[in-house]
N, C-alpha and C positions, 0 to 999 in steps of 0.2 A: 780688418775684420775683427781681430782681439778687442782692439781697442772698442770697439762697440757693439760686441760681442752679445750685450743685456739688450739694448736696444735693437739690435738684428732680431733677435728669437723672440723677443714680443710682439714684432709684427710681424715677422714668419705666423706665430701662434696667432693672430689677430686676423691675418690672412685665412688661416685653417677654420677659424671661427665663421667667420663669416661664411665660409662654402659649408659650414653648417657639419663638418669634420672634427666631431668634440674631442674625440680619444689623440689625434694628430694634436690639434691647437694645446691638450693639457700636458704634451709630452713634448711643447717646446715652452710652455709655461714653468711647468717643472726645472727645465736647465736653467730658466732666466729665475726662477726660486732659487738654486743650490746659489746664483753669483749673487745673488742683492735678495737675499732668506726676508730681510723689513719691510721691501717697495710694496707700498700699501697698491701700486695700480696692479700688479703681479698679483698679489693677496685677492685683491678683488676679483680680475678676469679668472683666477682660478675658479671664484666663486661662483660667475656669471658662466663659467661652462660645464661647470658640475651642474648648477643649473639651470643649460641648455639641456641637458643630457636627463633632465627629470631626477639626478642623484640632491636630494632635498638633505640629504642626511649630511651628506659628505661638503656642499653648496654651504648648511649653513657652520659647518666650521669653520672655514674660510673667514668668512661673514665674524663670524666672533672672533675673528684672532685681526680683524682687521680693526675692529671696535675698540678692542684690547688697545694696540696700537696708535690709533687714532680717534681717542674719546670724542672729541669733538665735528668729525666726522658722522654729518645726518642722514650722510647717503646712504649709507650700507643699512639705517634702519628698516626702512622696507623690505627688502630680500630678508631679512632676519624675521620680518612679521611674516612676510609670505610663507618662508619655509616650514615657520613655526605651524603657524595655521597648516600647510600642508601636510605635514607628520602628525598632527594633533594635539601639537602644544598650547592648547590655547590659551592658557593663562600667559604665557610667556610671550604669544601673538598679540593678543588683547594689551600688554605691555605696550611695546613696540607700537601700536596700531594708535593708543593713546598719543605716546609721544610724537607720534608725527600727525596727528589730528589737531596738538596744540601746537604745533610749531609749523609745517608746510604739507598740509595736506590737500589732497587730491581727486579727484571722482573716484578713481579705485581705492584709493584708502577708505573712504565712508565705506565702501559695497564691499571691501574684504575686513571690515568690523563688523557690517552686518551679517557676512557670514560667519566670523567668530561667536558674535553674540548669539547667531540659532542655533551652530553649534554646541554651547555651552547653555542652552535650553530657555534662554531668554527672546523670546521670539517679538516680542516687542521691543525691544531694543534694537533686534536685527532691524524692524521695520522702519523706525526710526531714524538708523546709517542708511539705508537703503534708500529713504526720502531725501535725506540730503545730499547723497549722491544725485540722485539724478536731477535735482533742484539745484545744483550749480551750474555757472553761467556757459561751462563748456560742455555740457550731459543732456540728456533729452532723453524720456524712457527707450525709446528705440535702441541708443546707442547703449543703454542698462542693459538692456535686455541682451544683445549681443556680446558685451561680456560677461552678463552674467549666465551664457549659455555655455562658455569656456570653461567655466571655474566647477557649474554643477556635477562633473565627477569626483570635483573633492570636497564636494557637500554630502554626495550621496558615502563616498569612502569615508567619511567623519559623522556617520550615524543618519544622513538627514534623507527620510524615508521618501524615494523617490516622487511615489504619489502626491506628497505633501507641495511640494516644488510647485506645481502649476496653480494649488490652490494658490498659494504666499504671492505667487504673481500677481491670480487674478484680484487679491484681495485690494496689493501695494497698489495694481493699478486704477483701482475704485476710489484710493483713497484720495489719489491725486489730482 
């Protein structure tokens, strides 16, 4: 059991995650942190249950100290744009949401730039991300729409005046 002591309590902790038991899985994450404090997979799940847990704050530290560690690591850039955007960082989202725009981006990456972009009062720009999201070959407004029915709390929490919401819809989806 010593002997693999790291590797027991990360899947103890990966176990706990998955029943969806964040505070459990971070307090076997945390002992497999104090024996191997660099393992970027530790670094990371720490990340992914802070934010399982909606802690955006605490999620994207993690997120940065794994970046730290692992420059060349492109994974951890989206959590780091999500959280951002989430908290209201949005210059610092809008970052992040670039660089993975130019390198491996994704239907949610366009739609979580489009919402940086309204958020930060460019609303054509939003519309813009938001076309090309649903204009790739794996999107279809339907499936837009229902993510972008998940995200609208933190449209409306980052200033985006709830009424406005259906017009941007109705508009996006005329243009299409």
């Amino acid at each position: 059991y010593e002997a693999n002591r790291a590797w027991n309590l990360k899947k103890i902790a990966l176990c706990y995650r998955f029943l969806k038991k964040y505070d459990d899985s971070l307090k076997y994450y945390f002992e497999a942190e104090k024996l191997q404090p660099d393992n970027l997979y530790i670094l990371t799940y720490i990340g992914h249950s802070y934010l399982d847990m909606k802690d955006h704050e605490n999620a994207l530290k993690y997120y940065f100290k794994v970046e730290f560690l692992a420059i060349e690591n492109h994974k951890v850039w989206r959590p780091i744009a999500w959280c951002s955007f989430v908290l209201g960082k949005f210059e610092n989202a809008k970052k992040y949401y670039e660089k993975l725009i130019e390198d491996q981006a994704n239907k949610y990456d366009f739609m979580n730039m489009g919402h940086v972009e309204w958020c930060m009062g460019d609303q054509q720009a939003a519309i813009k991300n938001y076309k090309l999201s649903i204009n790739r070959g794996d999107n279809n407004y339907k499936s837009f729409l229902a993510g972008f029915e998940e995200d609208k709390l933190y449209l409306v929490k980052n200033g985006i005046q709830e009424s406005d919401i259906p017009l941007l819809l109705d508009y996006l989806k005329y243009q299409l």
